[in-house]
C-alpha positions as CSV (number, residue, x, y, z in Angstrom):
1,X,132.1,-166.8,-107.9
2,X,130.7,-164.2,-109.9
3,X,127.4,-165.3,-109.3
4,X,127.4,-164.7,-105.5
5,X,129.0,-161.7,-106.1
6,X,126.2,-160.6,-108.3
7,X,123.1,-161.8,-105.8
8,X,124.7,-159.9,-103.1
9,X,125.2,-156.6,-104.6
10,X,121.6,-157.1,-106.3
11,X,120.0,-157.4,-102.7
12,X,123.0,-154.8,-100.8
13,X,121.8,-152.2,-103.4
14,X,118.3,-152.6,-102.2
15,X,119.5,-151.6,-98.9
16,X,118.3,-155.1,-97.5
17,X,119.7,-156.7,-94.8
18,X,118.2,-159.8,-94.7
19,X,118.2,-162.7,-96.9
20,X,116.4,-166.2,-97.2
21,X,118.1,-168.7,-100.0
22,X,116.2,-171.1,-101.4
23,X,118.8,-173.0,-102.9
24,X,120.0,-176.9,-104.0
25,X,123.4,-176.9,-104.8
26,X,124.7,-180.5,-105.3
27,X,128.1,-181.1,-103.3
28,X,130.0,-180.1,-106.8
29,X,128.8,-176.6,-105.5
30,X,129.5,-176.8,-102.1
31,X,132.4,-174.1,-102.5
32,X,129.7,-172.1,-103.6
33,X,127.2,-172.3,-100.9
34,X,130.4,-171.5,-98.0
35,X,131.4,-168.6,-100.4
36,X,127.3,-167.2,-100.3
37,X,127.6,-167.7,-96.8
38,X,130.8,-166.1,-95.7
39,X,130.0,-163.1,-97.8
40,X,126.9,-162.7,-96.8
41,X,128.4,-162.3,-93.1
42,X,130.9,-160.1,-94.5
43,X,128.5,-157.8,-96.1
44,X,126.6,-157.8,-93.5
45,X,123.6,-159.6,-94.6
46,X,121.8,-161.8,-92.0
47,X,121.4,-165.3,-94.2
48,X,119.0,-168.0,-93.9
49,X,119.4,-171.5,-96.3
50,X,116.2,-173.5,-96.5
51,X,117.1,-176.5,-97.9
52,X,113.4,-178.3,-97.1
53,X,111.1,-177.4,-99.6
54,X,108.8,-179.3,-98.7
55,X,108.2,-176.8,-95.0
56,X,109.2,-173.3,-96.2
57,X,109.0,-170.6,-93.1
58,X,106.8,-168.3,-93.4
59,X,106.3,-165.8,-95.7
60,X,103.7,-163.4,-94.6
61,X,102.9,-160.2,-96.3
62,X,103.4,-158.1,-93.4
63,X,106.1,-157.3,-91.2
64,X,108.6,-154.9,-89.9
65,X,111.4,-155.2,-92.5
66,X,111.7,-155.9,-96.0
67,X,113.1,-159.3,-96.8
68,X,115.5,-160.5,-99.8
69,X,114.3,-163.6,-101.2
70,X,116.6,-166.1,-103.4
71,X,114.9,-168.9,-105.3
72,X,117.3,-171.1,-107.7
73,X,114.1,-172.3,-110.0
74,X,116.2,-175.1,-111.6
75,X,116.0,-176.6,-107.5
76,X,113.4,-180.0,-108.4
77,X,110.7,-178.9,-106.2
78,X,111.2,-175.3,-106.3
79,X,107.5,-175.3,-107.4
80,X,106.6,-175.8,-104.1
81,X,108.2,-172.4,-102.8
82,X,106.5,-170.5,-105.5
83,X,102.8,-172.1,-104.7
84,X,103.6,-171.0,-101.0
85,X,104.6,-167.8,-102.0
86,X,101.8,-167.2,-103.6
87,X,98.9,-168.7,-101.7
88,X,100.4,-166.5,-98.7
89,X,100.9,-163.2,-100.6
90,X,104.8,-163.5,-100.0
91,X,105.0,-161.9,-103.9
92,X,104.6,-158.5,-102.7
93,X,106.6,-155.6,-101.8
94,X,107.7,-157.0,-98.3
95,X,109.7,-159.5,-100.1
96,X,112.4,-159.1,-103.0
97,X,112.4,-161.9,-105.0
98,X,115.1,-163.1,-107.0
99,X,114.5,-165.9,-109.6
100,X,117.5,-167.6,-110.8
101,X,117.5,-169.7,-114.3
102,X,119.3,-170.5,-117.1
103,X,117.1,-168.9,-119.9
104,X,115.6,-165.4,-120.3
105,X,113.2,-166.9,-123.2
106,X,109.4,-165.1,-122.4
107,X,108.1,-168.3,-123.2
108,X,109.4,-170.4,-121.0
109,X,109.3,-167.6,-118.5
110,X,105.5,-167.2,-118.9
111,X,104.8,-171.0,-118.4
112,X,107.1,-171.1,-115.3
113,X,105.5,-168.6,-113.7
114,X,101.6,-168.8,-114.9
115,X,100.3,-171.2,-112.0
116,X,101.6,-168.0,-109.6
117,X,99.8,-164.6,-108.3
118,X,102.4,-162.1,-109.0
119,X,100.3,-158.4,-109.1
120,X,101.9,-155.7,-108.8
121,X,102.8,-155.3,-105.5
122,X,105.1,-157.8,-106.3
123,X,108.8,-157.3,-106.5
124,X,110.2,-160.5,-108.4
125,X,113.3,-160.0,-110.9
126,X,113.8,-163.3,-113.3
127,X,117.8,-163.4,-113.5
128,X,119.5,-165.2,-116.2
129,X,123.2,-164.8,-117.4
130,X,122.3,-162.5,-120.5
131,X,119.0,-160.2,-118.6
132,X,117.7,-159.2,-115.4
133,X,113.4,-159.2,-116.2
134,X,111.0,-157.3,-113.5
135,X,107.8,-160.3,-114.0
136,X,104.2,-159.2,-113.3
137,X,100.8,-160.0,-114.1
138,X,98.1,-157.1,-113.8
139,X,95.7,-159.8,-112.6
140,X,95.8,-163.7,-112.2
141,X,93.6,-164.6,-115.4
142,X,96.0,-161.9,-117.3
143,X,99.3,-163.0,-119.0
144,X,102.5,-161.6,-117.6
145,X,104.2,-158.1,-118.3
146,X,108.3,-158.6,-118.8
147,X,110.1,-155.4,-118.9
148,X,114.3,-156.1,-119.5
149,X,116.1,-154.3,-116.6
150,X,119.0,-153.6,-119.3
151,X,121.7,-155.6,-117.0
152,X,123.1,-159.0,-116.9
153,X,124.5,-161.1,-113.8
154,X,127.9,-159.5,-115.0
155,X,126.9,-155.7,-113.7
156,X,129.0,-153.8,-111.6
157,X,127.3,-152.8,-108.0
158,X,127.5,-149.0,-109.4
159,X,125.5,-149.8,-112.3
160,X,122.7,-151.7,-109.8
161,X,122.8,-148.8,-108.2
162,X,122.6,-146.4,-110.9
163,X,119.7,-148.6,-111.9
164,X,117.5,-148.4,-108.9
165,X,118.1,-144.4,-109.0
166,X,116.8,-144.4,-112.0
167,X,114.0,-146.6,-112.3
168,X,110.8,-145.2,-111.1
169,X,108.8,-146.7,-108.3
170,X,106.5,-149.6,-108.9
171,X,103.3,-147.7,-108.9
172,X,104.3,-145.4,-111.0
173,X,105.6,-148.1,-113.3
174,X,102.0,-150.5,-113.0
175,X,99.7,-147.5,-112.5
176,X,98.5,-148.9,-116.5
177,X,96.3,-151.7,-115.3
178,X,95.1,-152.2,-119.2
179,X,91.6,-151.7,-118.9
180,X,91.1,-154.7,-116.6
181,X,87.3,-155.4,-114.8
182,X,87.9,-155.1,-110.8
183,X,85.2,-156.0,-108.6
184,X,83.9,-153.5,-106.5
185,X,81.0,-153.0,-103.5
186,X,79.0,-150.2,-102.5
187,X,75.8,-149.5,-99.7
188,X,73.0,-148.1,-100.3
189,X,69.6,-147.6,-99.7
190,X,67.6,-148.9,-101.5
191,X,64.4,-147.7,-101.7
192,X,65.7,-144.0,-101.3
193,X,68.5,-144.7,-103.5
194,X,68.2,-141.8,-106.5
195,X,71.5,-141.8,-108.4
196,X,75.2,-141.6,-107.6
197,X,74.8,-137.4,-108.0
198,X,71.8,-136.6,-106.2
199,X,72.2,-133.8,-104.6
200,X,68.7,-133.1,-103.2
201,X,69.3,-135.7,-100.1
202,X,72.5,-135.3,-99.0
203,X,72.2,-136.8,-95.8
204,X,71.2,-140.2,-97.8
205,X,74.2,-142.5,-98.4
206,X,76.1,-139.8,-97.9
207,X,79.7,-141.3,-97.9
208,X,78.9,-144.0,-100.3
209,X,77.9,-141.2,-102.9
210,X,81.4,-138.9,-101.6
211,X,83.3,-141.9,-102.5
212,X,82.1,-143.1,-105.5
213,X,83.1,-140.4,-107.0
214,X,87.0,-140.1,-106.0
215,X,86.8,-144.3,-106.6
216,X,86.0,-143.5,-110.2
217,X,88.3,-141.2,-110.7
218,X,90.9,-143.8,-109.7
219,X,89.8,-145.7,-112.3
220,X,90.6,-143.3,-115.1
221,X,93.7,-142.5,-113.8
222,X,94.8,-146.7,-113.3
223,X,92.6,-147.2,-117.0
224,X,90.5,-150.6,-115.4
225,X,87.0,-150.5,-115.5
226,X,84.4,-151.4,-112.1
227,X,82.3,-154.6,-111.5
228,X,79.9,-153.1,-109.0
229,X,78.1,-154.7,-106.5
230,X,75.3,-152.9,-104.2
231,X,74.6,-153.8,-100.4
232,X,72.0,-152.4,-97.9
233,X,74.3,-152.3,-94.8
234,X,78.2,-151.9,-94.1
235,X,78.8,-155.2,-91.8
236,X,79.0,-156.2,-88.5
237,X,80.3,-159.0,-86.8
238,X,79.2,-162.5,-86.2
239,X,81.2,-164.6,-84.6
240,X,83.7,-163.1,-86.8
241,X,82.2,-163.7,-89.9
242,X,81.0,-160.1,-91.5
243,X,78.3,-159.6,-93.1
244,X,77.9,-156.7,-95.9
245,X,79.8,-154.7,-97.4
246,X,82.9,-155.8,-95.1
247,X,82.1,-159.7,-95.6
248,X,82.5,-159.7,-99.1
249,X,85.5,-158.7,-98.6
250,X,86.5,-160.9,-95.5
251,X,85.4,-163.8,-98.6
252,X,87.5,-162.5,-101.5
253,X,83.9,-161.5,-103.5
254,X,85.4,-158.2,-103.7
255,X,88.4,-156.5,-104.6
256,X,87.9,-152.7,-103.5
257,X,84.9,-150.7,-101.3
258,X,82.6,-148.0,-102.5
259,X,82.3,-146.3,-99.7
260,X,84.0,-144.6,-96.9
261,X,83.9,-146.9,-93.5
262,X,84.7,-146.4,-89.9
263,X,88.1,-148.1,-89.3
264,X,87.3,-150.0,-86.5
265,X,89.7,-153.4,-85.0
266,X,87.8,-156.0,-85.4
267,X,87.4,-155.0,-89.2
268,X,90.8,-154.6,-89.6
269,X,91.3,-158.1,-88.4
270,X,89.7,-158.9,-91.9
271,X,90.0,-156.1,-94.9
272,X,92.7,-153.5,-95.3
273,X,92.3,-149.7,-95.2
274,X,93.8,-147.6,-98.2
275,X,93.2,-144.1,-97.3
276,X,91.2,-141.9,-95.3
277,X,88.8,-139.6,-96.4
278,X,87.1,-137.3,-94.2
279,X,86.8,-136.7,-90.1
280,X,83.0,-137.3,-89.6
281,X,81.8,-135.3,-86.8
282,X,79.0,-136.2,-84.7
283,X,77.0,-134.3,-82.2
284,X,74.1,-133.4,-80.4
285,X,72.7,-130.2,-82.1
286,X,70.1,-128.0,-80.1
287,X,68.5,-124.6,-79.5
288,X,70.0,-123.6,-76.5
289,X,66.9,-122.6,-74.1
290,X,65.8,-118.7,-73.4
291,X,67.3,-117.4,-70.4
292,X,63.9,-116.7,-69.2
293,X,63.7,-121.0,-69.1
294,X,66.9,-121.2,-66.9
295,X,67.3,-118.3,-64.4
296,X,64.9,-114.9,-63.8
297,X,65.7,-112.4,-66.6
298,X,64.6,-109.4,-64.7
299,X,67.7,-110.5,-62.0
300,X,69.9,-111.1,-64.7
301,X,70.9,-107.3,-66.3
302,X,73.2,-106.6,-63.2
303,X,75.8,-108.3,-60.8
304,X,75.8,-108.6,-57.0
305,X,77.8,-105.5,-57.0
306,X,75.5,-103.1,-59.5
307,X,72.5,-103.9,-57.5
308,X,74.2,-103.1,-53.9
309,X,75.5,-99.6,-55.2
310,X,72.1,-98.7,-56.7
311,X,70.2,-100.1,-53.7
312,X,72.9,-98.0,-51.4
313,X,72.3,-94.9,-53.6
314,X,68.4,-95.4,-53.3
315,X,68.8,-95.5,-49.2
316,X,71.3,-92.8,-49.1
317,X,69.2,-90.4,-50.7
318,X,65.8,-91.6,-48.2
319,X,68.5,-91.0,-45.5
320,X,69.8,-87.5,-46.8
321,X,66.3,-86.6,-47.1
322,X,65.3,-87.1,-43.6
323,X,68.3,-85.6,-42.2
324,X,67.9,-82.3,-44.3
325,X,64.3,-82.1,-43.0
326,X,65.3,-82.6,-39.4
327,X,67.9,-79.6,-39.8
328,X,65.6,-77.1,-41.6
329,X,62.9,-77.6,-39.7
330,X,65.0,-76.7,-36.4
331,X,66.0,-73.6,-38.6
332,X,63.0,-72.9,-39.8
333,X,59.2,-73.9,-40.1
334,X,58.1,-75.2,-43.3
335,X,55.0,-77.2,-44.5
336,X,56.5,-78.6,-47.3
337,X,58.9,-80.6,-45.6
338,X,56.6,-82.1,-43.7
339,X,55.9,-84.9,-45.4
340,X,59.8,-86.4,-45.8
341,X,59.4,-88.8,-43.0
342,X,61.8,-91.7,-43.5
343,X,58.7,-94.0,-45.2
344,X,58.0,-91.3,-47.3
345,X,61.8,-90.8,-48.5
346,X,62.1,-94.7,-49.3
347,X,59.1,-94.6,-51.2
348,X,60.6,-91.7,-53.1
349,X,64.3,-93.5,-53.6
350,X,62.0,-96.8,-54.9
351,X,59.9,-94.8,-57.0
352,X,63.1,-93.1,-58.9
353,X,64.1,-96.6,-59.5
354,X,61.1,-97.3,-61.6
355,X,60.6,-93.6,-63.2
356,X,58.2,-92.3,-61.4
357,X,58.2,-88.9,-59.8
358,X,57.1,-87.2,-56.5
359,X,53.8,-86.0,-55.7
360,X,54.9,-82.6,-54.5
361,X,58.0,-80.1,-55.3
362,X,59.7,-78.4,-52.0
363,X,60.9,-75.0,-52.5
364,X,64.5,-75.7,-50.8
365,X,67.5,-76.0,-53.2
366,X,69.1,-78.2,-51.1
367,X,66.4,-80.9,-51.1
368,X,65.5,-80.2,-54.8
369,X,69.3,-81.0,-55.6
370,X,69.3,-84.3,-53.9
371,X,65.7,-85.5,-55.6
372,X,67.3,-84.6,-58.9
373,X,70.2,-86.0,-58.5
374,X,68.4,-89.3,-57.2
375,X,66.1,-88.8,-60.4
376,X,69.3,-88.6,-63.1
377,X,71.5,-90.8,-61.4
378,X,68.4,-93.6,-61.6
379,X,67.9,-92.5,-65.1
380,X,71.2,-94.0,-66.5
381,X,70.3,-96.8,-64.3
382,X,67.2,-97.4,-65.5
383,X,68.3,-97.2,-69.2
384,X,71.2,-99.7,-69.1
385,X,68.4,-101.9,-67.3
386,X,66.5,-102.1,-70.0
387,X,69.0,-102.2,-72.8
388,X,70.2,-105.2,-70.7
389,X,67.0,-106.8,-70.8
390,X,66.2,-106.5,-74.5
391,X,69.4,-108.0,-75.0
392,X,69.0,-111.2,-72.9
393,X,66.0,-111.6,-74.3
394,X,67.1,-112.0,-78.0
395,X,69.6,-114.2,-76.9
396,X,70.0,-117.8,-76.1
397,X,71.5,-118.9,-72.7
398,X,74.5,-120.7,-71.9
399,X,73.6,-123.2,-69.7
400,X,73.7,-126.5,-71.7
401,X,77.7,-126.6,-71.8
402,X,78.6,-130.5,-71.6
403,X,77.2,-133.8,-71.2
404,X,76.6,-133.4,-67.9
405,X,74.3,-130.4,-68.4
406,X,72.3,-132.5,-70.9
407,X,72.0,-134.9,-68.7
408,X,70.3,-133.2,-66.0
409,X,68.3,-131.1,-67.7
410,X,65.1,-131.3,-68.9
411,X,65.4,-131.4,-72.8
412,X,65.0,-134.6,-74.4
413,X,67.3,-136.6,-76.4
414,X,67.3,-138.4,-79.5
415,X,70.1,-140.2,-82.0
416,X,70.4,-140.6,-85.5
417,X,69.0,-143.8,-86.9
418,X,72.1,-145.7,-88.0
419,X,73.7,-148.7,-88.3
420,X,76.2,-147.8,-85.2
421,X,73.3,-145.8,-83.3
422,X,74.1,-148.2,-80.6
423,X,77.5,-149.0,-80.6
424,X,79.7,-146.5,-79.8
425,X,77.4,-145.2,-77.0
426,X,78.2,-148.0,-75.2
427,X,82.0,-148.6,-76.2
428,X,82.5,-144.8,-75.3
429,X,85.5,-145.0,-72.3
430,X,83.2,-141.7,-71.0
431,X,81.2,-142.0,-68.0
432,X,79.6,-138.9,-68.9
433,X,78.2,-140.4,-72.3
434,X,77.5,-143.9,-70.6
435,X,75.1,-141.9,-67.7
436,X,73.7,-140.0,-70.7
437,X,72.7,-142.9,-72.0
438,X,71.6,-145.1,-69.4
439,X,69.1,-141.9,-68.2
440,X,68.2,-140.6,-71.4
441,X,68.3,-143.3,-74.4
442,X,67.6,-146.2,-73.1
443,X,64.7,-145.7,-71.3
444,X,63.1,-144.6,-74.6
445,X,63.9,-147.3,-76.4
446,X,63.4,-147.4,-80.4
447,X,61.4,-144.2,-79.8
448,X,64.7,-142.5,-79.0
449,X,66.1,-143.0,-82.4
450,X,64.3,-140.7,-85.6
451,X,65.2,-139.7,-89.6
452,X,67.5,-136.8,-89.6
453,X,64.8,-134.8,-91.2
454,X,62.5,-135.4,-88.5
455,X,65.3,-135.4,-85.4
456,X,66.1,-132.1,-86.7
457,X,62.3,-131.1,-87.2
458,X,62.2,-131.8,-83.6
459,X,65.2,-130.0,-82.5
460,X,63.7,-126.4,-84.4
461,X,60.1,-126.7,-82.3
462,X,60.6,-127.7,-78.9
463,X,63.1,-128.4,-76.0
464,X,65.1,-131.5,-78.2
465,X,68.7,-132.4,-78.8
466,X,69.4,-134.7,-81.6
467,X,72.7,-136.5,-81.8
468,X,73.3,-136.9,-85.7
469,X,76.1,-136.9,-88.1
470,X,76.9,-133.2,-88.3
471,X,76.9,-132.8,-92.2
472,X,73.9,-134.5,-92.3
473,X,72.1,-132.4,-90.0
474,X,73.6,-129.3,-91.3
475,X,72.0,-129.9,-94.7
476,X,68.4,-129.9,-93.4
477,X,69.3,-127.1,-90.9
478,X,69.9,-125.2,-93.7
479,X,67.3,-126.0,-95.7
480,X,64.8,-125.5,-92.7
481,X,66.0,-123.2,-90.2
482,X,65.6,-119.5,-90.4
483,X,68.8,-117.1,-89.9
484,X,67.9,-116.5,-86.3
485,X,67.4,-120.0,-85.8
486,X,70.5,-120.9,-87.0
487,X,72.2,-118.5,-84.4
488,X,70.3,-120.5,-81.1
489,X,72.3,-123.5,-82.0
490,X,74.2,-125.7,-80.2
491,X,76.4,-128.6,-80.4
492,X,78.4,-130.6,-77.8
493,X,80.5,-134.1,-79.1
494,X,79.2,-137.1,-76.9
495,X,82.0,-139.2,-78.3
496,X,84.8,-138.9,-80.9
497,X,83.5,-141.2,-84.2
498,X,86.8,-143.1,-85.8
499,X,88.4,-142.1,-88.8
500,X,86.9,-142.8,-92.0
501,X,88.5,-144.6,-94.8
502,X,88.2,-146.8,-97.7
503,X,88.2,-150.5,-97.8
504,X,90.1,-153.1,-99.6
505,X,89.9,-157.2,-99.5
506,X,92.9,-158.2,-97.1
507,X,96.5,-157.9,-98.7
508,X,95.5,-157.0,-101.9
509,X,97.8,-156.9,-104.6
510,X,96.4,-153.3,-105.7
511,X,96.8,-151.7,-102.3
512,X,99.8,-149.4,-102.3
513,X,98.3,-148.6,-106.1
514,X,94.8,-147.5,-104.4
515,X,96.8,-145.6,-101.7
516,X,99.1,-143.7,-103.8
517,X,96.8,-142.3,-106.0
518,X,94.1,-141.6,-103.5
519,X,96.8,-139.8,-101.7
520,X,97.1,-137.6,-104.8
521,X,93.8,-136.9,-105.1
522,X,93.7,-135.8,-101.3
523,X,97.1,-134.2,-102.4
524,X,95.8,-132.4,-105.3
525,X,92.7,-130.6,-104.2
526,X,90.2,-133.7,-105.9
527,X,89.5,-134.8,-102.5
528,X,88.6,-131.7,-100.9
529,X,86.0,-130.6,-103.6
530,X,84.4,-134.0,-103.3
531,X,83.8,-133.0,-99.5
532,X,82.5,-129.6,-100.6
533,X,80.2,-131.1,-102.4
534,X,78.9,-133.5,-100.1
535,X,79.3,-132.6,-96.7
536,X,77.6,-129.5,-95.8
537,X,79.4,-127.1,-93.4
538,X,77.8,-125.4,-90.0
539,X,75.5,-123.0,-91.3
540,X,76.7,-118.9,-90.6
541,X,75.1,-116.9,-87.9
542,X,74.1,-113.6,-90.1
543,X,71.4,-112.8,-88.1
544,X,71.8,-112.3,-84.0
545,X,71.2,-108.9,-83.7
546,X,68.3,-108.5,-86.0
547,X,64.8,-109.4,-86.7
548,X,61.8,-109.4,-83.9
549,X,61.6,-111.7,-80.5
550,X,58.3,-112.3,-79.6
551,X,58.5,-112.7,-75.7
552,X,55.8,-114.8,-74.1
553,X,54.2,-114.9,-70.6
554,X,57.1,-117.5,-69.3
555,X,59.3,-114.6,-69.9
556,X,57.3,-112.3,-67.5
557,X,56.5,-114.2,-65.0
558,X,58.6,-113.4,-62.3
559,X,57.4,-110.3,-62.8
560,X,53.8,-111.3,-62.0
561,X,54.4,-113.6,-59.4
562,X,56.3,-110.6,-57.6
563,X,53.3,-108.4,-57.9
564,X,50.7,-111.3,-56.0
């Protein structure tokens, strides 16, 4: 029984807990089937014998746990197990294959196995009595890699164990994919297309060009070489069919994408996602409007409170003023107090407000002291009045805070031409963004959707917000926008854009390859300069306290229509 002893401490040192035996054991080895069975259960291991060949279960490439797989290949239609295994994908990591034989010869080996898809996802052991062989092929056309495991069926369960300490993980084993030809597909446009490192458009294919180059860099480190393919648009969805970039690989023309690619459901129903690359941001930019546009400047320097106390000082000095009259003229006659009647005192009071003087000087201390007190105290006033002013008027308002603000304000609204221009608008959960739309968007039609050069054109001369993919926009912005410009901006998220990520044909064989080392890149710093490179940052505010504001007659007049 040292053969079941061996296929259970191969599969326990694994740390799998389940096992599916393909097996045929003619009633000469019916011992041995009860003995795989009962210590199986002893062990621990959950064990299922097919016997049919002919209706295998199923062996799907995903699932929760990891399976142990036993296939005794000298079974007569043990063929069949291995086509189904591999027109499913069940030769990948999920499942642990063990092939049992009676020759280790890499002949016979290689013409057993040639008919099969074994990449190297795969984790399939050939076991004969004098070697253990890991099998693999780097492609299906390609013949297959045998590396000897150094063990026989006779190993201890401390030298399997020692053996998978020791061994290094399967990507780092395969990562040499010998210079092989992989088919790949990117989008593009075409008739603005100028090179994979054109830098003067970034906001042209700008995640097709970020990925090409981490893609390509993948391919140095794995050593296989790209068949590239060029599309116009990503894909959407036709009665499930894709077309695009995603449809060609929903149809197998394509092993690997080119370009980064919203990770959305109903395109993970048909292509697998390897790693993500950036968080794409997108937003309405604007100037926010002059204060002047939204509320009455000249009202704005003080609160409620500022302008009662200066309106009590102004009417308690009119007052004092009168009263001091009333007493020295009962004291004493003078002319020169005459003319401080209570009209002529609140004339005085507003006429300290705005700087001016009074026509004539009394001779009395006491009502000297008041005016110049009035005078200074309307001075400081007066002064932190206009500071005030000067500085509302160089800078932008506040008032356009959320969706809802854009929405009932006047300023018109535009969207990036794109293929989703439409889409998520109207799968955002929001009501806010659905109103927005509905009020704003639609009623424009096509009109409402422009270039990013000449949305953001838009947004720097008038009373515009342009919702657009933030790098994008930032790259014209800065090319375009002066320094005080840049400070007016504004930006508020209608909706939050899915994750971005690369794109592989469904269950490939090179997916947890891909993955890995893209994670290294990401892991390594390569990633991050990539996104230096091409997405563009929010440009700095260096300028909001200098330069000139030129004020124009919307900024005056409340000012005029106070005077008529």
């Amino acid at each position: 029984m040292e053969l079941i002893s061996f296929i259970l401490s191969y599969f326990i040192t694994k740390d799998l807990s389940m096992m599916t035996a393909f097996i045929c054991w003619t009633p000469a080895f019916v011992e041995r089937t009860s003995e795989l069975s009962r210590s199986a259960s002893g062990a621990g291991v959950r064990l299922q014998l097919a016997t049919d060949f002919h209706q295998p279960p199923p062996m799907t490439p995903r699932g929760r746990f990891r399976e142990a797989m036993l296939l005794d290949l000298t079974c007569p239609h043990a063929a069949l197990i291995m086509e189904a295994a591999s027109s499913s994908r069940g030769f990948n990591y999920r499942h642990s294959w063990l092939l049992l034989h009676n020759s280790s010869e890499r002949g016979l080996i290689a013409d057993a196995l040639s008919p099969y898809e074994i990449l190297p996802d795969a984790d399939v052991v050939w076991s004969a009595p004098d070697a253990l062989l890991d099998v693999y092929k780097i492609k299906p056309a390609t013949p297959y890699l045998l590396t000897d495991l150094g063990l026989t069926r006779n190993c201890s369960r401390h030298q399997l164990r020692a053996l998978w300490g020791a061994l290094p993980s399967a990507v780092t084993r395969r990562r040499d994919l010998k210079n092989v030809t992989m088919k790949g597909i990117s989008v593009t446009e075409p008739y603005n297309f100028k090179g994979w490192s054109d830098l003067r458009n970034r906001q042209i294919d700008t995640f097709p060009k970020f990925t090409y180059p981490l893609m390509m860099l993948a391919a140095q480190d794995m050593h296989f070489r790209f068949d590239l393919r060029q599309m116009d648009v990503y894909g959407v969805s036709h009665n499930g069919s894709f077309d695009g970039l995603v449809g060609r690989l929903q149809r197998n023309d394509a092993e690997v994408g080119l370009a980064s690619i919203f990770i959305r459901p109903d395109r993970m129903q048909v292509a697998d996602y390897i790693s993500e690359t950036c968080v794409l941001l997108c937003a309405f930019i604007f100037r926010q409007p002059a204060r002047s546009a939204v509320s009455n400047v000249f009202l704005a320097p003080f609160s409620a409170g500022v302008w009662a106390a200066s309106a009590g000082v102004a009417a308690a000095a009119a007052l004092l003023l009168v009263a001091l009259r009333a007493v020295l003229q009962r004291t004493r006659q003078r002319d020169d107090l005459a003319l401080f009647t209570l009209p002529e005192t609140l004339t005085f009071a507003l006429g300290t407000l705005c700087q001016q003087g009074f026509h004539t000087t009394p001779g009395v201390t006491s009502v000297r002291l008041v005016m110049f007190s009035t005078l200074l105290a309307s001075l400081f006033v007066f002064t932190a009045y206009s500071a005030k002013i000067v500085a509302i008027l160089q800078t932008p308002s506040d008032a356009l805070r959320t969706i809802d603000d854009l929405t009932r304000s006047p300023i018109t609204i535009g969207v990036q031409d794109t293929t989703y221009k439409k889409v998520y608008f109207l799968e955002s959960p929001d009501e806010s963004t659905q109103q927005l739309y509905r009020r704003k968007i639609l009623p424009q039609g096509e009109r409402a959707y422009h270039s990013v050069v000449d949305g953001i054109a838009r947004v720097r001369t008038g009373l515009f917000a342009f919702q657009v993919e933030s790098s994008s926009g930032y790259d014209i912005i800065r090319q375009t926008f002066t320094e005080r410009e840049k400070c007016s901006l504004k930006e508020i998220e209608a909706f939050k854009l899915p994750l971005v990520a690369v794109p592989m044909r469904k269950n490939s064989g090179y997916r947890e390859l891909f993955a890995t080392r893209l994670r290294w890149q990401r892991e390594v710093g390569l990633m991050s300069r990539e996104r230096r490179v091409w997405l563009v940052s929010r440009p700095r505010c260096d300028a909001a306290g200098g330069g000139f504001v030129s004020i124009g007659i919307g900024d005056v007049l409340p000012a005029l229509q106070a005077s008529y």
